[in-house]
C-alpha positions in Angstrom: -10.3 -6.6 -1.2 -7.5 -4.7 1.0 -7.2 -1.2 0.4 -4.4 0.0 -1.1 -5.5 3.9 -1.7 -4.4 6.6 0.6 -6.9 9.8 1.3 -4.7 12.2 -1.1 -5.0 9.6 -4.0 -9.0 9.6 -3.8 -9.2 13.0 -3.4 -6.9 13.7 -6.4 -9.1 10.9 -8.4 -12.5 12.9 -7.3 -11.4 16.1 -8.3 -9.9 14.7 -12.1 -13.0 12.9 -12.6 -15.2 16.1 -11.9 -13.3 17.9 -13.9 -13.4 16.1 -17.1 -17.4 15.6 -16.3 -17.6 19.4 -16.3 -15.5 19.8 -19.4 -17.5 17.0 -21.2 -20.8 18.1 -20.4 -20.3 21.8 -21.3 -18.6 21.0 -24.9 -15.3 22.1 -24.0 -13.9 18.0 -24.8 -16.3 16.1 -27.0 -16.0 12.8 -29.8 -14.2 9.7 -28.9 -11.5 11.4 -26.9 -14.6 13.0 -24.2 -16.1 9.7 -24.1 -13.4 7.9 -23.5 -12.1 10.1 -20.3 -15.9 10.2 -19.1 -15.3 6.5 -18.7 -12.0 6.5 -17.1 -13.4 9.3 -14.9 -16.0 6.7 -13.7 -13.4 4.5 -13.1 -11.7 7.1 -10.8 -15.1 7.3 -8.9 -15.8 3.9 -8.5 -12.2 3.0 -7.2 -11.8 6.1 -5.0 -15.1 4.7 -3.7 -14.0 1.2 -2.7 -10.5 2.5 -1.8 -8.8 -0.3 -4.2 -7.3 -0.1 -7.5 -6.4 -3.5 -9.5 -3.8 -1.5 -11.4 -2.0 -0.8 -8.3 -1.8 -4.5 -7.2 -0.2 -5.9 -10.5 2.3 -3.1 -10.0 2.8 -3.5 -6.7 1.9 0.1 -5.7 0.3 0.9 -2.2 -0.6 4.8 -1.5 -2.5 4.0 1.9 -0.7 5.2 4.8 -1.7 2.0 7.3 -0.5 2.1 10.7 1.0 -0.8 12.1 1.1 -1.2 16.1 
């Protein structure tokens, strides 16, 4: 996989995904709709992890700032 996620779009996945953990887990968002953006909050994690997101490929989007020599 070639990474196609710049610093600034991890950082702005970590700090959504923490945020809707902390409004699920103190009641604030609850039901289908809390479940459903714990998961994509997960998601958020798990591609900020590996740098890549397969949404970006099928649209063609690169956010990493690679530097060519």
């Amino acid at each position: 996989m070639k990474k196609n996620m710049g610093n600034l779009d991890r950082i702005l996945r970590i700090v959504f995904a923490l945020a809707m953990a902390i409004l699920y887990f103190s009641n604030i968002i609850t039901g289908v709709l809390g479940v459903v953006l714990l998961v994509v909050a997960g998601i958020f994690v798990l591609t900020s992890l590996v740098s890549f997101c397969p949404l970006y490929t099928l649209m063609g989007l690169n956010t990493c700032d690679s530097k060519k020599k």
